[in-house]
N, C-alpha and C positions, 0 to 999 in steps of 0.2 A: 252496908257493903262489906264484902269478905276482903281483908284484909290479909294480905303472907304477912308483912312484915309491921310491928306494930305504928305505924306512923300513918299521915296523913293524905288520903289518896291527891297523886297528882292530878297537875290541869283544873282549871276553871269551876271551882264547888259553890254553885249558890244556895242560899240558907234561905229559908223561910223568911227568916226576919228581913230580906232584904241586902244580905252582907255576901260579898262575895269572897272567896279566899283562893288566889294564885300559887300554883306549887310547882317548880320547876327544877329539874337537873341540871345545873347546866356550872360544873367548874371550869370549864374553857372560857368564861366570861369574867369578866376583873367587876361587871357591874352589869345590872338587867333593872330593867325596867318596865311595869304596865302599860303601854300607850290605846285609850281606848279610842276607836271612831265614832262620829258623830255625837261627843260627848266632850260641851264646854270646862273639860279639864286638864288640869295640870298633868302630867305625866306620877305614875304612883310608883315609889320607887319600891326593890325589893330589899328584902332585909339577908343579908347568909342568915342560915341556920344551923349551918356546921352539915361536913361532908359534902359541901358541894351544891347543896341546895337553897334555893330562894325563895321565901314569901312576903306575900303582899293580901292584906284585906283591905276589899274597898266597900262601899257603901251606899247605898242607893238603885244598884244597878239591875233591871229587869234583865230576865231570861229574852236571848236577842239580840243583848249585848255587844260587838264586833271588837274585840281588840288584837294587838300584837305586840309580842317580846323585842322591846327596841335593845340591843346589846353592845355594850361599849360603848353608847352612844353614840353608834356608826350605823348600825343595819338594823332592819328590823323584820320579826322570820315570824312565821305562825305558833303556834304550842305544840309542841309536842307531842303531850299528849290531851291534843285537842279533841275534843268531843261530837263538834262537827264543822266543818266547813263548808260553809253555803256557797262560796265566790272560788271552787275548786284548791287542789294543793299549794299554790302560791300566794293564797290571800287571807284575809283576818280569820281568826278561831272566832267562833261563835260562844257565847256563855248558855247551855241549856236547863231547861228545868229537869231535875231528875223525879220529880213526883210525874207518876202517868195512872192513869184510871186501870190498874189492873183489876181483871175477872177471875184469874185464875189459881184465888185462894186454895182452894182443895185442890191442885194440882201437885202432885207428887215427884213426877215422873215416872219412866219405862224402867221395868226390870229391862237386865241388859240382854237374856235371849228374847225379851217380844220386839228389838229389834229389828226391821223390815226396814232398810234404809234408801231413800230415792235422791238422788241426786241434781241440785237444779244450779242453774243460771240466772242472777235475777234479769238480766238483761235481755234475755233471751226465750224466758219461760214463755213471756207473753208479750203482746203487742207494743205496752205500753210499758212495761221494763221497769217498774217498780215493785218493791215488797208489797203495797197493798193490792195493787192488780194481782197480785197470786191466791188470793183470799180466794175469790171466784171458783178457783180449781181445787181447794182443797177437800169437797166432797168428792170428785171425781177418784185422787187420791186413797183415801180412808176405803170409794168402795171394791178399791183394786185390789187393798188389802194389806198398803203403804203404813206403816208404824211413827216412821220418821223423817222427818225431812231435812236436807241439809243445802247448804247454801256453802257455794264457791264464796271463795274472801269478798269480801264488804267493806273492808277500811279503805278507806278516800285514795284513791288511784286518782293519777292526770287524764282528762279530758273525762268522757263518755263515754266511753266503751272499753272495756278491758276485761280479760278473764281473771283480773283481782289478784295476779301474784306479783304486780309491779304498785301496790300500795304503800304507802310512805305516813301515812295516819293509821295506825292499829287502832287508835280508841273511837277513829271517827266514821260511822255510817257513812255509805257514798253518797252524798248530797243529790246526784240523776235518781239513785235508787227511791229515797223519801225520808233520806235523813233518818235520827236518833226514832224520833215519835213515829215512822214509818215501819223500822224494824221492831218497835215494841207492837204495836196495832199486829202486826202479821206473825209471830211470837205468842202473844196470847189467843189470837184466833185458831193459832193450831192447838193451842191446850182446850180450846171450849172444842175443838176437834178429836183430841185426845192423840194429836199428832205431838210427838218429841221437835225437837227443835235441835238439829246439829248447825253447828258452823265450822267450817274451814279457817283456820287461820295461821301465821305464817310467820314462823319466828326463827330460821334459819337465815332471813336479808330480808332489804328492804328495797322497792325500786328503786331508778337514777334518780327519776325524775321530781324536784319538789321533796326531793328528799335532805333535810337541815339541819338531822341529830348532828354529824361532827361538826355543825358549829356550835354545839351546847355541851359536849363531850364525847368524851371516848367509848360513845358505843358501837363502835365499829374494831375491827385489829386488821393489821397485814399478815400476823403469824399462821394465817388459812386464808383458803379462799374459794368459793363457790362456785357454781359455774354459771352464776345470776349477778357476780357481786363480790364486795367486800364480806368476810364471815364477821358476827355480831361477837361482840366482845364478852364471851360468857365467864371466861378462866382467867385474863388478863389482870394489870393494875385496874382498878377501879369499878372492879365488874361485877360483885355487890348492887351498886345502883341501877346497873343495867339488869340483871338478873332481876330485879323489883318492877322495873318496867314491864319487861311483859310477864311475869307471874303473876303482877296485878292486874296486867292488862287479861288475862284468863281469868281471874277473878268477877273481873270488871262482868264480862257478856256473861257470866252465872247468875251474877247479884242483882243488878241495874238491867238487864237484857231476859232474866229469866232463861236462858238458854240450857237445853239440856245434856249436850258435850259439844266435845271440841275437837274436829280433826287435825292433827297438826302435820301440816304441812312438809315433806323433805327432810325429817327427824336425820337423816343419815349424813345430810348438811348441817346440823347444832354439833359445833366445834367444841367440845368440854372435857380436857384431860382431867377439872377438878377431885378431889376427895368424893364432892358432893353432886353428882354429876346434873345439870341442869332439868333434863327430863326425871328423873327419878324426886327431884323437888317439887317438880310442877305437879307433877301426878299429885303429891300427897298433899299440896296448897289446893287442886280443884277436890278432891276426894275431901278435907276438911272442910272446904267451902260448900259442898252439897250436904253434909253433915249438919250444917249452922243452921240453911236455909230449912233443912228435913224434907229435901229434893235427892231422888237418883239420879246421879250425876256421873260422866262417864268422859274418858279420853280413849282416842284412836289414833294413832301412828302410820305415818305412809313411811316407810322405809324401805328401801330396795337391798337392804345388804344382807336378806335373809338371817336376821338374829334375832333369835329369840330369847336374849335378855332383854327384848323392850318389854315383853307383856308377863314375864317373869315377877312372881312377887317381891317386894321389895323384903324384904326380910330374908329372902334366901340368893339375895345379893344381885337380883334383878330390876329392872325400873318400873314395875308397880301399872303400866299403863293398861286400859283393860283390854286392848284387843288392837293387830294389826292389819293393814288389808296382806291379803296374799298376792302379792304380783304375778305370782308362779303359778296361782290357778289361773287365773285369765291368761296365760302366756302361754303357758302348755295348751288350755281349752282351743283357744284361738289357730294353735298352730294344728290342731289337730280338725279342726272345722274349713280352716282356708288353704291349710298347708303351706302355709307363710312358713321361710327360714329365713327373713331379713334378717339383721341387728340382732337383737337380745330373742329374738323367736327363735335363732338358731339352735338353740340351747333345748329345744323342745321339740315334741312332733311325734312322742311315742307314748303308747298307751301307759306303758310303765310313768312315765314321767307325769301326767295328770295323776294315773291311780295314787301315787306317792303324795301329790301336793291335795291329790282331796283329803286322803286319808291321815295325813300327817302335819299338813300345812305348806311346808315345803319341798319343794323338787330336789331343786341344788342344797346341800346338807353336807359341802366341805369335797365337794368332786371336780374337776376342772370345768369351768367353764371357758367353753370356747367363743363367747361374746366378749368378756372380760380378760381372755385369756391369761388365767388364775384360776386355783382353788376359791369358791365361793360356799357361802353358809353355813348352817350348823342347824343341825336333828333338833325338833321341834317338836316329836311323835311323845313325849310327855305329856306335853301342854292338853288342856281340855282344846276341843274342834273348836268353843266357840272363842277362842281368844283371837282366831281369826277371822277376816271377813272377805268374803267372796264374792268374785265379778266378772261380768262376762264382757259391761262395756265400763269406761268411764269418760269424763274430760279430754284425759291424757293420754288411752288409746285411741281415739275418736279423732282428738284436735293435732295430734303425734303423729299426722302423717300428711302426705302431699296434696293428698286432694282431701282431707279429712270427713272421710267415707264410714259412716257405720256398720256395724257387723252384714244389718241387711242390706247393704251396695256390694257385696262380697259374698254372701254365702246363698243357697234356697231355705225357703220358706220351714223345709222339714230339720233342716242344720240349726236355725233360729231357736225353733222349739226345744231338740236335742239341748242346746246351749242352755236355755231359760230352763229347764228342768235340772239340768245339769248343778246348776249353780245355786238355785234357791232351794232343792232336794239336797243340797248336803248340809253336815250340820254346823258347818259355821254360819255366821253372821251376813244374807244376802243384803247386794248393792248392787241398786239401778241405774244407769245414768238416763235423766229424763226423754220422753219420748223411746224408751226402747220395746216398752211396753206392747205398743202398736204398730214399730219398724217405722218409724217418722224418718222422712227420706233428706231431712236438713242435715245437710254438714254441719262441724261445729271448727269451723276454721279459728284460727289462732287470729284476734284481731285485738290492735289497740290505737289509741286518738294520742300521742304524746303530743305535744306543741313544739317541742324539740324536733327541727328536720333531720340533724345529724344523727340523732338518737335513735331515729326511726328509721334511716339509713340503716345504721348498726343491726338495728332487731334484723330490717328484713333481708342481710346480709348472712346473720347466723342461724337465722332458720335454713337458709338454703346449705351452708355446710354441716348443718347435725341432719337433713335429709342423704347427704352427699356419703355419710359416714354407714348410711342403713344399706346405701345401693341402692334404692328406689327412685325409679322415674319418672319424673315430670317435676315441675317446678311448683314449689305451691303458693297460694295465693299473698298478693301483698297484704299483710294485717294490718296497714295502715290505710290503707285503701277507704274511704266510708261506703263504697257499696260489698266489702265484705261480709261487716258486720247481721244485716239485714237476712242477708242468706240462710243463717246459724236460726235463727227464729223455727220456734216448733209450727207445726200445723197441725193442732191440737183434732182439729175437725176432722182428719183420716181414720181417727178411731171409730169410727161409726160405718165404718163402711169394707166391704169386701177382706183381703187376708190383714188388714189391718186392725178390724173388728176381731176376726178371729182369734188371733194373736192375743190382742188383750182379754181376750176373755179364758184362754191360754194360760195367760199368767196368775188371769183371778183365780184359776181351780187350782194350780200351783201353789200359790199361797193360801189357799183354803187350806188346803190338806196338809201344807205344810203347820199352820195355824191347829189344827184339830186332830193331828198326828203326833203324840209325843214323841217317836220313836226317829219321826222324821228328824230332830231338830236332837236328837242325844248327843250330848258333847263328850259323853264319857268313850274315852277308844276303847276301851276294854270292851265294851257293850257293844261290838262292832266291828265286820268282819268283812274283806274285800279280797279279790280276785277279779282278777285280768285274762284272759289271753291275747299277746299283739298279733299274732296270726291273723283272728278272727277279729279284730278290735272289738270287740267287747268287756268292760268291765260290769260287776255284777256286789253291788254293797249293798250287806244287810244288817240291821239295827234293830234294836232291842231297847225299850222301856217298859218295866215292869211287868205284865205278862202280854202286852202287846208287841209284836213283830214285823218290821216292814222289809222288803225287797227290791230293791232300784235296780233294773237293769237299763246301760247305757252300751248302745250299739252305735258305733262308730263307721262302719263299714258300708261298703256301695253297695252291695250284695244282701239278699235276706238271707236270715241264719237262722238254725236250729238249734238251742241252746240246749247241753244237756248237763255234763256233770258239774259244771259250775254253779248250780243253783242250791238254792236248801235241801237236808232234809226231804225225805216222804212226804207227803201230807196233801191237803186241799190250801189253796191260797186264791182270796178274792184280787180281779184285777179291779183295781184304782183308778187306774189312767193308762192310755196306751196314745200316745203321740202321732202315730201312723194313722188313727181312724178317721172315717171321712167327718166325724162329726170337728175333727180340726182341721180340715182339706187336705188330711190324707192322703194315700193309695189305699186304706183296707177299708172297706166295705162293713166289716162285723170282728168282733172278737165275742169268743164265749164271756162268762161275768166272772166264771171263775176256770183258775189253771190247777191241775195235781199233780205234783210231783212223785215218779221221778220221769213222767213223759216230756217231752220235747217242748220248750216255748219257742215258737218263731216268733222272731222281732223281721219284722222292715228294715231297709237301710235306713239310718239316721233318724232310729228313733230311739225312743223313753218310753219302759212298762214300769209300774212300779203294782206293788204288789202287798197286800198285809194277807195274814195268817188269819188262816176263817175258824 
């Protein structure tokens, strides 16, 4: 296992031989203790080991095990960093086996542009809401044209149901999902797939619920604070040990999980005034850990604060991470497809404002924002395109709203495509959120099972004032509710049929081209040139790899148009793709196979031509 720091991974290590060895933080405790269940013995006490930490090796004990941290000999709480919990957040840590029958010796990993990244739910993806029921669909995947797959958080949340950012076990697999051997089995299936494996994970807080680090120490502070929570204690006294926890715990799902990056969660919430700032550590412990294992290994940042010293190299005083999503391209695309000015879509809705965030990553680059009202971000038109990553839907635009309605409950058929072209034609990094492929007509409501009435109170009180704050009407659903939940469920089987069908097949040529186009996917801006007009909404980008040439035209507008000095050069240019044709249920009938410049291209309303050099 990759190790940051050179000492002994925490939580529950069994050994071949039979011996097991308990490793715990916890200086809030004057004494701790092993207490296992259904095991005729004594209580195993811990030994300090200096800084705060405690071990214990016991002997005898199979993979299966059930114990718990008795402290002070008053309470007794699960581990910390428990590996799995079978009897959910409040009950004993389980001891696992970490030997598992891997297949997937010769797996390497993805260079980081054949990146194609889809995003799932395990709860949700399918009927039965475990990581091995996903196996099933992973040829479906691969023939869309899917690279990677990622998975919403996974560590042991309360109850059955939850979109996984109220977990309070980072090391431990959701017991509903299929547990530790659950996520390995679905992990390696996608390597004999030659699917990547991303996971989500979440190290800005931790849920309420079942949540028992501050009674093992200080990894929590008051000195910040989230809008989830207490902020983790990354710069404080004692925060060394926490910093080891999750740097290891990102270690952990590389080494033991096989995993092939890491989205990290809310980076703009990791509170770190340090020297050595927390993400800028992380990055270089996952980046040496893919190096040990001689895996491509990769981090992604969700950060909303448009800075571009997350994906900055770390040598020239940036945090090393390889790439962030773009909030500002879905924000702009969106407001420009629905004409949404809610909340943070205010900020958007002009063609300039997309052409800026395709072509440079970000929109806002230090201009006032009138959502936040303040100056927001900073110029990012350095960076290579692929340091970002691009989306037209996710989770949290989807489940971020009253009735949590996807793009196709909002927009036509020919806006949908516009979008999916939009997004996976440019040359950052595209991201699906599952079912958009096919416009799957399930909500993805905000739901959770806490066992806490009060708590659940709470949630379903501050969803209704963060809608309150958009100005959007209607009330949205209780997430506590259990016929929520069910709702959010794909309907995998609409892909086969009518504009559903279409769609996806839509998207497969999209990533075909995009797959067998260099030019499409150039990350170099210099190799790469864009204009607009807002008048006519149209922008028109074109890209260059070596002596091949492509042409994206994206028409915005309700009206057909005639495109003229906007386009390249003189010349002959074969069309690729044109969105408006009835072979995608269209309005047009026919296009010639190829266009010449410098006459006329009419586009459709709300379509996508793109174009290479014949």
């Amino acid at each position: 296992m990759c190790q940051h720091f050179d000492k002994s991974p925490l939580g529950a290590i069994h050994m071949p031989d039979g011996r097991t060895t308990f490793r715990v933080w916890a200086p809030h405790a004057r004494q701790i203790a092993v207490r296992l269940l259904d095991h005729d013995r004594p209580l195993a006490p811990m030994q300090p080991v200096g800084d705060g930490y405690y071990e214990a090796t016991v002997s005898g004990l199979k993979p299966g095990a059930l114990y718990l941290y008795r402290l002070n000999d008053s309470v007794e709480r699960p581990d910390p960093a428990s590996r799995f919990q079978p009897l959910g957040v409040h009950g004993p840590s389980q001891v696992t086996r970490r030997e598992f029958s891997w297949t997937d010796a010769a797996w390497r990993g993805l260079a980081w542009d054949d990146y194609v990244i889809y995003e799932t739910h395990v709860g949700t993806f399918t009927s039965a809401g475990t990581f091995t029921a996903m196996i099933a669909h992973l040829d479906e995947l691969v023939d869309l044209g899917i690279t990677a797959l990622e998975l919403m958080p996974v560590g042991q949340f309360p109850g059955d149901r939850n979109w996984g950012y109220d977990g309070v076990h980072p090391y431990a697999p959701q017991n509903t999902y299929g547990g530790p051997d659950g996520l390995k089995t679905l992990v390696d299936a996608c390597h004999a797939k030659g699917l990547a494996v991303v996971l989500d994970v979440v190290y800005n807080h931790l849920g309420p619920e079942g949540n028992y680090l501050p009674e093992f120490g200080p990894y929590f502070t008051d000195r910040y604070r989230t809008p989830w929570g207490a902020a983790i204690n990354y710069d404080g006294p004692d925060s060394a040990a926490v910093r080891e926890f999750f740097i290891g715990n990102a270690s952990y799902w590389l080494s033991e999980f096989h995993v092939d990056a890491l989205r990290l969660d809310a980076t703009h919430a990791i509170f770190d005034q340090s020297a050595r700032p927390l993400l800028r550590e992380l990055a270089a412990a996952v980046h040496d850990c893919g190096q040990r294992l001689g895996r491509s290994v990769h981090v992604i940042a969700e950060n909303n604060a448009d800075d571009p010293q997350i994906v900055r190299d770390a040598r020239g005083g940036g945090f090393g991470l390889d790439a962030q999503l773009s909030d500002d391209f879905q924000r702009s695309l969106h407001a420009l497809v629905t004409g949404e000015q809610a909340g943070y879509y205010g900020d958007f809705g002009r063609i300039a404002d997309f052409a800026k965030a395709y072509h440079r990553g970000f929109a806002l680059t230090g201009q006032y924002s009138k959502y936040r009202r303040r100056p927001w971000g900073a110029d990012a038109g350095d960076l290579p395109a692929d340091r970002f990553v691009a989306y037209a839907q996710s989770h949290d635009t989807v489940g971020n709203r009253p009735r949590s309605d996807r793009l196709g409950r909002l927009v036509s058929l020919e806006k949908l495509k516009l979008s999916a072209a939009a997004m996976i034609l440019a040359p950052s990094i595209p991201w699906l959120f599952m079912g958009e492929e096919y416009d799957d007509p399930a909500p993805f409501h905000y739901f959770i099972s806490h066992l806490d009435p009060e708590l659940a109170a709470a949630v379903r009180d501050g969803r209704r004032r963060e809608f309150a704050a958009f100005d959007w009407k209607g009330s949205p659903p209780d997430p506590q509710a259990v016929e929520t939940f069910p709702q959010c469920r794909l309907t995998r089987s609409l892909a086969h049929s009518g504009h559903h069908a279409t769609l996806r097949k839509f998207y497969q040529e999209l990533l075909r081209l995009r797959r067998q186009l260099p030019a499409v996917r150039q990350p170099d801006r210099s190799q790469s040139q864009l204009t607009f007009r807002e008048d006519e909404q149209v922008m028109i980008a074109t890209r260059r790899a070596g002596q091949s040439q492509i042409c994206l035209c994206l028409h915005f507008g309700q009206q057909p148009l005639a495109i003229e000095s906007l386009l390249p050069a003189e010349g002959t240019w074969k069309v690729l793709l044109d969105s408006s044709l009835a072979t995608w249920q269209g309005p047009l009938a026919t296009r010639q196979p190829t266009w010449r410049s410098p006459e006329p291209l009419v586009m459709s309303p709300n379509a996508c031509v793109l174009l290479a050099e014949n």
